[in-house]
N, C-alpha and C positions, 0 to 999 in steps of 0.2 A: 732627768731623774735626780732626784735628790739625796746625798751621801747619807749615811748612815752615821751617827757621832761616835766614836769608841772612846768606852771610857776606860779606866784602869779599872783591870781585872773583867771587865764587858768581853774582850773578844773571842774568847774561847765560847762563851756560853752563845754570842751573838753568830759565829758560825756553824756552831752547834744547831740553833733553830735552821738559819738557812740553810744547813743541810736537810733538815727534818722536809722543808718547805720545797724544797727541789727534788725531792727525793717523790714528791706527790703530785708534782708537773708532767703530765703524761711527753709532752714533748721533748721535753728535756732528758727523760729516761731513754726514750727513742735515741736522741742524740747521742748521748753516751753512751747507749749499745753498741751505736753504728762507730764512736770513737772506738771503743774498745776492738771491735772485729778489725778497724783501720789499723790499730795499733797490731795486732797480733800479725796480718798480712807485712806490716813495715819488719816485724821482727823475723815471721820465716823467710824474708826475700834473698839474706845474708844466706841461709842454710843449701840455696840452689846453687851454689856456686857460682860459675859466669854461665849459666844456661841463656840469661840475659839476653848474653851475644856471642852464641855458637847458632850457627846458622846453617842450614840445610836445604840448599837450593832443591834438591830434589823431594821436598815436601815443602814446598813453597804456597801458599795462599790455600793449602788445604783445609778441611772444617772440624771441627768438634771429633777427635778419634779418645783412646784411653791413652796413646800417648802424647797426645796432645790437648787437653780439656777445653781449651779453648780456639783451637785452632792455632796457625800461623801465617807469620805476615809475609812482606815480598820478599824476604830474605828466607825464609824459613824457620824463624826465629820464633820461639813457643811465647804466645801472649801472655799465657796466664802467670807464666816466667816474671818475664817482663812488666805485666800490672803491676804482681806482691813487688818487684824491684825498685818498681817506681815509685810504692808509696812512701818508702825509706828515705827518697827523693824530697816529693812533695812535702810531708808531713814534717821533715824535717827544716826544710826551707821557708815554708808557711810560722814554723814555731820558730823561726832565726828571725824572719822577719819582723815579726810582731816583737819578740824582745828588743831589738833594737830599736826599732821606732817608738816604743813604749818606754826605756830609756830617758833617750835623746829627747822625745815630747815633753817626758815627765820634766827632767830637768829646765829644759829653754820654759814651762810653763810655769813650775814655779819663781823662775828669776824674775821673769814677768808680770808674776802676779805680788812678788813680793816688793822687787824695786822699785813697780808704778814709774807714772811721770813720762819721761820723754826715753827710759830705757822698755817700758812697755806700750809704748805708742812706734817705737821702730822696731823689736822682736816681734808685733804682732802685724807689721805692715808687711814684713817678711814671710811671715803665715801666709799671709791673703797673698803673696805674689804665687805661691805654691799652690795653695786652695784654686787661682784662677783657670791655672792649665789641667782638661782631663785626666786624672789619674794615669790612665792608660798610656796614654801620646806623651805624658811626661816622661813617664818610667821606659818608654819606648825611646827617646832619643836621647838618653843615660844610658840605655843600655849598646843602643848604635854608638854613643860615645865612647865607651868603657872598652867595647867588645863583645859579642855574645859570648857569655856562661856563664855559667850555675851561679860563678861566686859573684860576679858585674850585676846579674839579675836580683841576687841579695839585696844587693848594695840600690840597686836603683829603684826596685819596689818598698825597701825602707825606705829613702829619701823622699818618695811621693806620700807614706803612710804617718811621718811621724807629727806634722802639721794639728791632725785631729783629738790627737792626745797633748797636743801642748794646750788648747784653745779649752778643751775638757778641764784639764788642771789649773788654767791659768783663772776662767772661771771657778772652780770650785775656790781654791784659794782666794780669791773678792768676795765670794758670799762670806769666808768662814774667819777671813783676818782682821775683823771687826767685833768676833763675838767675845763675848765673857771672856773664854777660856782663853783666848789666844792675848786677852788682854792682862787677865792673872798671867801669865807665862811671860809674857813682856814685863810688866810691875813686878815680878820677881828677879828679873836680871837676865831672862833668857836672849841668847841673841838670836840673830835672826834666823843662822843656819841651825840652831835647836830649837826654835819655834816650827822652821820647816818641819825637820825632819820628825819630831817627836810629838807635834800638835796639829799639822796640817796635812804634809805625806798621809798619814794613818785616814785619815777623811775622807780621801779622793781614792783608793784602794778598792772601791765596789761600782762607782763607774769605771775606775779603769778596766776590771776586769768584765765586764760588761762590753766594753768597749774592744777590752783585745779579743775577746772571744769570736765576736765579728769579724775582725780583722785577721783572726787565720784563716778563714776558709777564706777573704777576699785578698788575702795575698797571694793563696793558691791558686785562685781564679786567676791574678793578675799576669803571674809568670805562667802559667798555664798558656795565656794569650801570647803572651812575648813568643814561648815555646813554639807555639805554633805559626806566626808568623816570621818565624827562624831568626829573634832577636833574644832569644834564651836560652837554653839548653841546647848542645850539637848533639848530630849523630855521631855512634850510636848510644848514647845516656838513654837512658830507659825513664824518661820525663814525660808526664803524662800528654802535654801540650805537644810535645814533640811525634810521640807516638801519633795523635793523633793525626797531626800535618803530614808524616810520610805513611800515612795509609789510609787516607779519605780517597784517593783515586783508584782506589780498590776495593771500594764499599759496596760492587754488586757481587763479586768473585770471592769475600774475606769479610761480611758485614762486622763479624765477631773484634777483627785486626782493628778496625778505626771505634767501635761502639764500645768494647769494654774499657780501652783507657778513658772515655769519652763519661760511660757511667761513671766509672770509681771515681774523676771530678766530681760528678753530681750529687752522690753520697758522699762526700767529704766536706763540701760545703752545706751542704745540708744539717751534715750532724753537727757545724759551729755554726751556723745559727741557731738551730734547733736549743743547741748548750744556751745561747747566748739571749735567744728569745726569752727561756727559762730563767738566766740569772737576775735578767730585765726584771722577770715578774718575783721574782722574790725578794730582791732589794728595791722595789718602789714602794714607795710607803702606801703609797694611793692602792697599791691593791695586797695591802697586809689587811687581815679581819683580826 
């Protein structure tokens, strides 16, 4: 996808249409429904106090009652508790993730793209040693290194994410520090960190969001998997991935216990690609009329 050029006084008016344009993407609206009902779920989780994890053996793996909406798990712990808890979790650690690896990428990808030569022939060889190892299996033995939790899973799902955003930047920056503008801005006296930041940063601003917007719902997925394979979040953290792993062995007795943390994943990543499918089609030029 090809960036968008903002010019002075362009970017108000220019986010202005792309909201008009997104706003007419049925997908995208979808998405942001389902973001918004996520977000309001992440905001009453705080309001149930530690319902989370008060536990009641003697309604243990029970089903759908009125004091229970969703049932409970082998503890006796209220699901639906637990879901809204966890998306506070997820959604927050998903949006930690992507800023930091959007960061970190942004920066190592304009050094990259700016210093050339033999300083971006070995920041991008470093890429590709990253780029070679599975996502998953790398963020997986960072996080066995670090320790399981929340914060290790942070830290090791950013370090497998921020590769694709430097490689995005470091790219854009090549097409665009040859053009006109960046060449009036140099023949004026600009250096090089005010060429970045004031002529090229601005440029690369609608694939990155493009770009991170994916990258929440697949950070979510990511540590969702750590979670589950018990190299993310411990019990008892109301972590979606988590949930899942302690109560799949109770999916004839409790289908609700392992299936709702297991949906609310599926609607979350959905509605950041849904957003992200959408931002695709409104900042490609190829499909502006």
């Amino acid at each position: 996808m090809t960036a968008v050029k903002w010019t002075a006084g362009a970017p108000a008016a220019a986010w202005s249409t792309a909201w008009r344009r997104l706003r007419r993407n049925t997908g995208a609206v979808v998405g942001l429904a389902l973001l918004l009902l996520l977000l309001l779920c992440a905001l009453l989780g705080p309001l149930l106090g530690d319902g989370a994890a008060t536990q009641d053996l003697a309604a243990r793996l029970s089903g759908p009652s009125a004091a229970h909406l969703l049932g409970t798990d082998q503890l006796g712990r209220d699901v639906l508790t637990r879901v809204l808890s966890g998306a506070r979790i997820s959604l927050g650690l998903g949006m930690g993730v992507m800023l930091a690896s959007l960061v970190s990428g942004t920066l190592v990808g304009l050094i990259a793209g700016l210093l050339g030569g033999w300083w971006d022939e070995a920041i991008m060889r470093v890429t590709d040693i990253f780029l070679a190892f599975p996502s998953l299996i790398l963020a997986m033995a960072i996080s066995a290194a670090l320790g399981p939790n929340l914060t290790n899973v942070m830290i090791a799902v950013a370090l497998v994410s921020w590769p694709a955003y430097a490689r995005l930047v470091r790219a854009q920056v090549l097409a665009l520090r040859e053009r006109e503008f960046v060449e009036a801005a140099r023949a004026l006296g600009g250096t090089p960190g005010r060429i970045a930041l004031r002529h090229l940063l601005p440029n690369t601003l609608t694939p990155l969001l493009v770009q991170g917007s994916f990258d929440v719902g697949s950070a979510i997925l990511t540590a969702a998997g750590l979670g589950f394979i018990g190299f993310g979040a411990q019990p008892p953290t109301p972590e979606w991935g988590a949930m899942v792993s302690e109560t799949r062995n109770y999916l004839t007795q409790a289908p609700l216990a392992s299936s709702a943390p297991a949906i609310a994943i599926l609607l979350t990543v959905l509605a950041f690609n849904l957003i992200g499918d959408g931002l695709r089609d409104v900042f490609d030029p190829r499909q502006q009329r």
